[in-house]
C-alpha positions in Angstrom: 81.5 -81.1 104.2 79.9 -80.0 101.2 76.8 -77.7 100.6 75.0 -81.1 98.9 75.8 -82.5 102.4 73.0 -80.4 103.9 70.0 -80.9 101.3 67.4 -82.8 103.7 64.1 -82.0 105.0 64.8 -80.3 108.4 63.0 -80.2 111.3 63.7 -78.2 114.4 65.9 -80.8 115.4 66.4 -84.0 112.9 68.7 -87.0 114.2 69.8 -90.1 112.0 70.6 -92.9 114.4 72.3 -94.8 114.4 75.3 -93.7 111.3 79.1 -95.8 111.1 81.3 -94.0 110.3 84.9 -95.6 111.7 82.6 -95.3 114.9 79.2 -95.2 115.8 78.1 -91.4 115.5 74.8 -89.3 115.7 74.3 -86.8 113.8 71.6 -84.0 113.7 70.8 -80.6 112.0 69.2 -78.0 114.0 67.4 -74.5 112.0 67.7 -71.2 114.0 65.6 -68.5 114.1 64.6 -65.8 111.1 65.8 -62.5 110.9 63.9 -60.4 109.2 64.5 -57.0 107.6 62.8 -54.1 106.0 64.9 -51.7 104.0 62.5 -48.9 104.4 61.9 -49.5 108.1 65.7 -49.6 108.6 66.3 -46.5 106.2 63.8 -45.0 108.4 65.4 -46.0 111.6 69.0 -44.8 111.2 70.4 -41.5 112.5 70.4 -39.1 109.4 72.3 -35.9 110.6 74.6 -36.3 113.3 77.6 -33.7 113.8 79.5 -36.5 115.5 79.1 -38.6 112.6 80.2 -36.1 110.1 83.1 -34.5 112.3 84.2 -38.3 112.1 84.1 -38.7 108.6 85.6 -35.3 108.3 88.7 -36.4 110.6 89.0 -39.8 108.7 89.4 -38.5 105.1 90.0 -35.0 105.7 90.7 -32.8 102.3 89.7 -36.0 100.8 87.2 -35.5 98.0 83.4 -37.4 98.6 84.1 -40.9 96.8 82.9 -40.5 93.1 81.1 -43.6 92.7 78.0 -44.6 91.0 78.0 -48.1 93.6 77.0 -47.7 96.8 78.9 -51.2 97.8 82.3 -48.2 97.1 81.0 -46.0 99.9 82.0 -48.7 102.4 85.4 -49.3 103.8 85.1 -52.4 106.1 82.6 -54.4 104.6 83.6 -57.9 104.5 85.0 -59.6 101.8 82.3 -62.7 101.8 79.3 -59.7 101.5 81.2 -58.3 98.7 81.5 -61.3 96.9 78.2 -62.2 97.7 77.4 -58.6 96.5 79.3 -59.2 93.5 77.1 -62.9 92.8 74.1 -61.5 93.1 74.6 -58.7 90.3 75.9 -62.0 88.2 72.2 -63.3 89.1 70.4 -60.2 88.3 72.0 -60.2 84.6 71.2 -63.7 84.0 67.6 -63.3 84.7 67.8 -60.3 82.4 69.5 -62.4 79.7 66.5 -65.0 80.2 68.3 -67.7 81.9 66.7 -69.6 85.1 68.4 -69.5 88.3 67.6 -68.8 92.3 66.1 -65.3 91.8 63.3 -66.3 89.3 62.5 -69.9 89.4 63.7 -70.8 93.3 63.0 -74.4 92.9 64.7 -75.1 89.9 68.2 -73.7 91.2 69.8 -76.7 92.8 73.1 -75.7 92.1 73.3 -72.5 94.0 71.0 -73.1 96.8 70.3 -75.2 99.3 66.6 -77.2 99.5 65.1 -77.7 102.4 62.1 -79.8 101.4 59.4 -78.2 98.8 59.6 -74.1 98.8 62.3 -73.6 101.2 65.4 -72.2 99.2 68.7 -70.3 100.7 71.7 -69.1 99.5 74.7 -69.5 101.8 76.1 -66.4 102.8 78.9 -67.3 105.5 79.9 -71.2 106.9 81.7 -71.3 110.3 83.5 -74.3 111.1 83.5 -75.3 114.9 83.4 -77.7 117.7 83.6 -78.6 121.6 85.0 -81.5 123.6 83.0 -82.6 126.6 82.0 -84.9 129.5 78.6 -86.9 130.1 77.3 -86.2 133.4 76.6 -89.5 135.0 73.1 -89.5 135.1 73.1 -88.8 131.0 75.4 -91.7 130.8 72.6 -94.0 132.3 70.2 -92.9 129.9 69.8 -93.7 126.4 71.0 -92.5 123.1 69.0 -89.7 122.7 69.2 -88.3 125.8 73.1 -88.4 124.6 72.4 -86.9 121.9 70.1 -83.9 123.5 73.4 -83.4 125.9 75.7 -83.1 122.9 73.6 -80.6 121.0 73.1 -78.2 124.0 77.1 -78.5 124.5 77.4 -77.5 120.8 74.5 -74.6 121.4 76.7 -73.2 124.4 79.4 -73.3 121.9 77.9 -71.5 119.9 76.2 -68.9 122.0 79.7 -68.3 123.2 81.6 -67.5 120.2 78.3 -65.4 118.8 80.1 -62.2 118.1 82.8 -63.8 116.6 80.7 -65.7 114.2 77.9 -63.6 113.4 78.5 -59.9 114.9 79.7 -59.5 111.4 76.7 -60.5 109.9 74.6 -58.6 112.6 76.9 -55.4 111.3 77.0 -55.4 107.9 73.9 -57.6 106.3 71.7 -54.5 106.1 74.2 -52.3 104.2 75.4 -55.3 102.3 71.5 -55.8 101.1 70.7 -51.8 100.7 73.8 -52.1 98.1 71.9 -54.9 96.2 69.0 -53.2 96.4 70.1 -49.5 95.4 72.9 -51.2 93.0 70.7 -53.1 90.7 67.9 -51.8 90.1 67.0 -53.3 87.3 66.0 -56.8 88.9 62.2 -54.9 89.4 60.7 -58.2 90.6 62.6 -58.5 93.5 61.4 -56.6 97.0 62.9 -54.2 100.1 62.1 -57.3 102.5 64.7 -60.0 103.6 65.2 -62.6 105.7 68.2 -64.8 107.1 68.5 -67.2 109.8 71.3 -69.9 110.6 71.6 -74.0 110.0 73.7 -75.9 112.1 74.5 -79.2 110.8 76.6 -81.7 113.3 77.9 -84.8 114.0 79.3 -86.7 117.3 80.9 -89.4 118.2 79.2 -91.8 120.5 80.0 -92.3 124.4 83.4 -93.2 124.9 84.8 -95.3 128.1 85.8 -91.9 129.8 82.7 -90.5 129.3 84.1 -87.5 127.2 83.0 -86.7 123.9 83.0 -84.0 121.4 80.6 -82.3 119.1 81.9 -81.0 115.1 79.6 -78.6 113.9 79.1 -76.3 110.4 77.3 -73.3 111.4 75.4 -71.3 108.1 74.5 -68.7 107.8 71.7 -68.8 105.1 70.1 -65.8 102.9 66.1 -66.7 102.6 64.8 -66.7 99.2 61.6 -68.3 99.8 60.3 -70.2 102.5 56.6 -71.3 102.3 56.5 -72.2 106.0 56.3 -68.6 106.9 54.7 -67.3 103.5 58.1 -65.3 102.7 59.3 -65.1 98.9 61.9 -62.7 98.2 59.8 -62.2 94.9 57.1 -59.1 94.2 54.1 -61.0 94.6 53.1 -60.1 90.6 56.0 -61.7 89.6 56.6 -65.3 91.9 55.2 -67.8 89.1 58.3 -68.1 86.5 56.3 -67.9 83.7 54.7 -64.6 84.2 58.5 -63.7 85.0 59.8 -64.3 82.1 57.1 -61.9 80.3 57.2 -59.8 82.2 61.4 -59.5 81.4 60.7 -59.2 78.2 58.0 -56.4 78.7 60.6 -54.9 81.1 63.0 -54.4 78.4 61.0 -53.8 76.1 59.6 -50.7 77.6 63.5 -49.5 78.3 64.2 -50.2 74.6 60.7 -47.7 73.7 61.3 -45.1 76.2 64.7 -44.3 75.0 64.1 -44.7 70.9 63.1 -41.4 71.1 65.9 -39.9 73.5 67.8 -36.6 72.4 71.2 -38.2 70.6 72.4 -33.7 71.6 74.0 -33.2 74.9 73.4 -35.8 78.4 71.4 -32.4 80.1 68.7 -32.7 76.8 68.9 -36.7 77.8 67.6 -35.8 81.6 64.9 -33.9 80.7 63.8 -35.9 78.0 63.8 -38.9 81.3 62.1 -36.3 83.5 59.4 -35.4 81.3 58.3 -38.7 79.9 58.5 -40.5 83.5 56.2 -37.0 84.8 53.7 -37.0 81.4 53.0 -41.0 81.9 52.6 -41.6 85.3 50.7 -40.2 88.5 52.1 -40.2 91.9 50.5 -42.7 93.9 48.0 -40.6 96.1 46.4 -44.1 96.9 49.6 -45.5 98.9 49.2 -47.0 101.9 52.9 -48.4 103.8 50.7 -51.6 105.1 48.4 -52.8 102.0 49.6 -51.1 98.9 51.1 -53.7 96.7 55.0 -54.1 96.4 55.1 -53.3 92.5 54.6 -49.1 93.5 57.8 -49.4 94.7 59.6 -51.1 91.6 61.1 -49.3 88.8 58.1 -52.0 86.2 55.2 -49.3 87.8 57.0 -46.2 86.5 58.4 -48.0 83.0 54.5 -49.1 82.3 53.3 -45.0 82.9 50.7 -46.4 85.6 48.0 -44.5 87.8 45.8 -45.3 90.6 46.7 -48.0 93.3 49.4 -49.4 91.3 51.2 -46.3 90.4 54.8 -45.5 91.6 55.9 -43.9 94.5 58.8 -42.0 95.1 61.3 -44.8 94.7 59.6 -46.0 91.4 59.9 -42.8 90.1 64.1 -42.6 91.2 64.3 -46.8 89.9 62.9 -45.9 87.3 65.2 -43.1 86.2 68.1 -44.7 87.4 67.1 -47.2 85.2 66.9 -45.1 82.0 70.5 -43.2 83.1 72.5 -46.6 83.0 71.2 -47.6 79.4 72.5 -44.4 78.2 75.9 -44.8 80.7 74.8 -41.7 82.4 76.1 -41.9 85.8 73.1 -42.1 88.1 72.7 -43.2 92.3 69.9 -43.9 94.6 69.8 -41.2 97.3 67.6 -41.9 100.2 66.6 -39.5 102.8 63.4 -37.6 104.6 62.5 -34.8 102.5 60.1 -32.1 103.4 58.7 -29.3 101.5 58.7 -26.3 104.2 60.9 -25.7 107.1 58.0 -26.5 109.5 56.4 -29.4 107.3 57.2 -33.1 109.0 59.7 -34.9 107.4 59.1 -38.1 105.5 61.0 -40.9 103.8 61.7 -40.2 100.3 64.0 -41.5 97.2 65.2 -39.0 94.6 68.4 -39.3 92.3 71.8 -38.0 91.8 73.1 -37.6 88.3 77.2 -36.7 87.1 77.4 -34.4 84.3 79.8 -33.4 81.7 81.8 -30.9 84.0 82.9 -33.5 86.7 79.3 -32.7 88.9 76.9 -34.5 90.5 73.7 -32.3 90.7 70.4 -33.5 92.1 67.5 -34.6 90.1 63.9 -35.4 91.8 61.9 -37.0 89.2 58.5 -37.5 92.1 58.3 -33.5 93.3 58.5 -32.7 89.2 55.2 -34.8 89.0 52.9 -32.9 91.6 49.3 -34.4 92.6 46.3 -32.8 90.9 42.7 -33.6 90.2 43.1 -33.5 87.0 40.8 -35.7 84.6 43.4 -37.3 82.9 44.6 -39.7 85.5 48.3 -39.1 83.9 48.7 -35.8 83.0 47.9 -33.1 85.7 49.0 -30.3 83.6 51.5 -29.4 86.5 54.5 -31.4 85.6 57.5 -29.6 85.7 61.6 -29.5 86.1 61.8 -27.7 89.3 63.5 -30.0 90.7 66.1 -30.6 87.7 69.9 -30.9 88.5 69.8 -28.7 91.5 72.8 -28.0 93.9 72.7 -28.0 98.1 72.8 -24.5 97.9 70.2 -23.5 95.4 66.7 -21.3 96.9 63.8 -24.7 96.2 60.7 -22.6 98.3 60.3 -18.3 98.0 58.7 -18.1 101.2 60.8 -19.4 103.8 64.2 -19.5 101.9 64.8 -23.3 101.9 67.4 -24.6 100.2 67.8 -28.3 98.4 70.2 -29.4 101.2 67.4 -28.2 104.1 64.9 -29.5 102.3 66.6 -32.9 100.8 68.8 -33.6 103.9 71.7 -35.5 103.0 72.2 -39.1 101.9 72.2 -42.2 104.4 74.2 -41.6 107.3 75.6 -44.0 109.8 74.7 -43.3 112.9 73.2 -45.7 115.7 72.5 -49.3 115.9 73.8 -51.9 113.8 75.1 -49.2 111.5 77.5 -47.7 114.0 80.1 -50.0 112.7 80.4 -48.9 109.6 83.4 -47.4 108.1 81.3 -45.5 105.4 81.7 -41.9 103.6 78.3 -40.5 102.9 79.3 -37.1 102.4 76.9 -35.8 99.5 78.2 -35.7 95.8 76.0 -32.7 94.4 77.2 -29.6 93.4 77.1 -26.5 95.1 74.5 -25.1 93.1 72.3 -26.1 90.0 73.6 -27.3 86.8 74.5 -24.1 84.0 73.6 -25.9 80.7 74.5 -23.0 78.8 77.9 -22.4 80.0 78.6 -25.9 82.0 80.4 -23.8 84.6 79.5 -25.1 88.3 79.2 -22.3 90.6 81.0 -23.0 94.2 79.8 -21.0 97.7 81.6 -17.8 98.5 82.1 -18.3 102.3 85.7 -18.3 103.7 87.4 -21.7 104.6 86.9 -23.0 101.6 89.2 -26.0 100.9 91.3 -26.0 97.4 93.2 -28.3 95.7 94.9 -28.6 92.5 93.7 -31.1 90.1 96.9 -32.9 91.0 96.2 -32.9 94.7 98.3 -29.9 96.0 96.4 -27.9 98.4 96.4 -23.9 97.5 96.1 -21.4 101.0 94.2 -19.2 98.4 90.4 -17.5 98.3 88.2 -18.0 95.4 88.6 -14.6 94.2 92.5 -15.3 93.9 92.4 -18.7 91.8 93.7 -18.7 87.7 91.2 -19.7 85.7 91.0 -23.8 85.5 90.1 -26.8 87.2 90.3 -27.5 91.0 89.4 -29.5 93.7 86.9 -27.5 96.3 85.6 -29.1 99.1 86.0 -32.3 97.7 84.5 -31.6 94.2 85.7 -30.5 90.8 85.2 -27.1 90.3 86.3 -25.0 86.7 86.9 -21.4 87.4 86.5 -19.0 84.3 
């Protein structure tokens, strides 16, 4: 059965009676519930320091170095391989839209080859289809009654079918659709109209043959499971609400890349540290952090890399994770390797944690340092709503161990803890490595020599893999694996 098959108007229930087909056959098409999801609630949510978590990622992969990758979809083991490949799809999507070409993710309605229609302003994409069906026997009463009653008898059968082999046909779906979407949302940052809230739900579409002599019968069924792209019922669009009539898309795509192609005409062509700081300091010199935000009411664009590109202010300026989209943004123009890193920050070892996005950038020697474009642009009540005079590059390609407060001794680590973390809840599934990329300590741009800690225990490797029983103090000068990261000794 094909996806065409499916496009019709559907109700909670919708029965075309009667249908001959070889036999006479009812067949019907039942909608299941939403499931909603917000990436910041779930980010939120999830268990970010857990020593049983991290003594089982260190038992997994142990003297394994953290996986170098700029993808987030890489950090996962066990995703599978229908996510991924819708993972893959959607990037495909995002680029197209980019390249000004129509399809689900700008003009919903229009898409009729990707999608399925349900009516006017109900579009999904199918993410799974599950093949099924149950053999059963008409009580006699049923049996007396008439044809819909039959068919109300065959679709609870099929339900209980259903219901029965739930984990087996959606526990994966349950598992892995938040960090499949997180991926497509860290990934691809560069599709700025699109927002941190999803939905999916299931369709079941069914057909049965009518009452035979013995009174059995049997129910085939296709179960979907459908990714929610806009559904006027409920007032859900997958769109940023500035950004859901086409038109106004397509400007603003080409405002979008044109305010890349500006930023970076100007961009150091010397070494990739002078390219960060040139990002840092235009991103802090045209924009103000957001003082205005409110989680509830504050419209979705603070949180798309479009408010920190456009150098905005006020109620419409970014937030942390315009800031970091934005940046990221920059970083893959110039093929600087760049990820999303998600976490509650706090200033102060007694200050109250809170949800923040900064970045992690790979230099020339092999390490990732930390870069936090927001904390370089500090509030002030200055009169120039941009410029508060107290921009900075504090917080500049720092490493876990380098001193980020004088009067309490926090480090970046303490006071950045690290990266997503699987830990509870749907997430506990997960065969995921989030051990942090960054650098011991901040990046040396005059030398390009990453310093590594001096405790004992630490683990060395050869750049061909062979593991040294050797201090610090002992090792040739060179390149090495320690703890997981390239290190050159001089």
């Amino acid at each position: 059965m094909t996806i065409s098959s499916i496009r019709k108007t559907v109700a909670a229930v919708m029965l075309l009676l009667p249908s001959y087909v070889f036999a006479q056959t009812y067949q019907g098409s039942v909608m299941g519930e939403f499931h909603e999801f917000d990436l910041n609630e779930f980010i939120s949510n999830l268990d970010w320091e857990s020593a049983d978590v991290q003594s089982k990622i260190d038992t997994r992969r142990a003297g394994a170095p953290a996986p170098d990758t700029i993808r987030w979809i890489d950090r996962i083991y066990n995703l599978p391989d229908y996510m991924r490949t819708f993972y893959d799809n959607h990037g495909k999507r995002v680029k197209e839209v980019l390249d000004g070409r129509t399809n689900y993710l700008s003009n919903p309605s229009k898409d009729r080859r990707n999608t399925i229609q349900f009516g006017t302003g109900q579009t999904f994409v199918v993410l799974k289809q599950v093949h099924g069906g149950v053999t059963f026997t008409y009580p006699q009463d049923v049996v007396d009654q008439d044809r819909t009653a039959l068919a109300n008898f065959a679709r609870t059968a099929m339900q209980n079918d259903i219901d029965q082999h739930d984990d087996e046909y959606l526990g994966d779906v349950r598992d892995f659709i938040p960090y499949m979407f997180m991926s497509m949302s860290y990934d691809y940052p560069e599709a700025f109209w699109l927002r941190n809230y999803w939905s999916w739900c299931t369709s079941c579409e069914y057909s049965c043959g009518f009452l035979q002599e013995s009174g059995r019968d049997s129910v085939s069924y296709i179960l979907y499971v459908l990714f929610a792209i806009q559904v006027d019922d409920t007032g859900y669009d997958w769109r940023i609400e500035d950004f859901r009539d086409p038109t106004v898309l397509t400007a603003a795509v080409q405002e979008y890349k044109g305010l890349v192609d500006s930023i970076l005409t100007d961009v150091p062509k010397t070494t990739r540290y002078d390219q960060i700081r040139y990002l840092n300091n235009w991103l802090t010199m045209h924009n103000a952090y957001n003082s205005c935000y409110d989680p509830q009411n504050s419209p979705s664009i603070v949180w798309s890399p479009m408010s920190a590109l456009r150098g905005t202010s006020g109620e419409r300026g970014p937030v942390c994770e315009g800031y970091a989209r934005a940046f990221k943004v920059l970083c893959d123009q110039l093929d600087i390797p760049c990820i999303l890193a998600v976490g509650d920050a706090l200033a102060s070892r007694n200050a109250n944690p809170e949800s923040h996005m900064w970045t992690e950038v790979k230099m020339n020697d092999e390490n990732w340092y930390a870069v936090d474009v927001t904390w370089n642009d500090p509030m002030n009540s200055s009169s120039d709503p941009l410029v508060s005079g107290y921009e900075n590059e504090n917080w500049l390609l720092l490493g876990k161990y380098d001193i980020v407060n004088d009067w309490d001794n926090l480090t970046f680590a303490e006071s950045h803890p690290n990266s997503l973390i699987y830990g509870q809840g749907q997430s506990s599934g997960w065969d995921f490595d989030n051990r942090t990329l960054i650098a011991d300590y901040k990046y040396d741009h005059v030398t390009g020599v990453a310093r590594v800690s001096a405790p004992e225990n630490n683990v060395i490797y050869s750049i061909l893999g062979v593991r040294l029983n050797k201090e610090l103090g002992e090792l040739e000068p060179g390149l090495y694996i320690i703890n997981g990261r390239k290190v050159v000794i001089k």
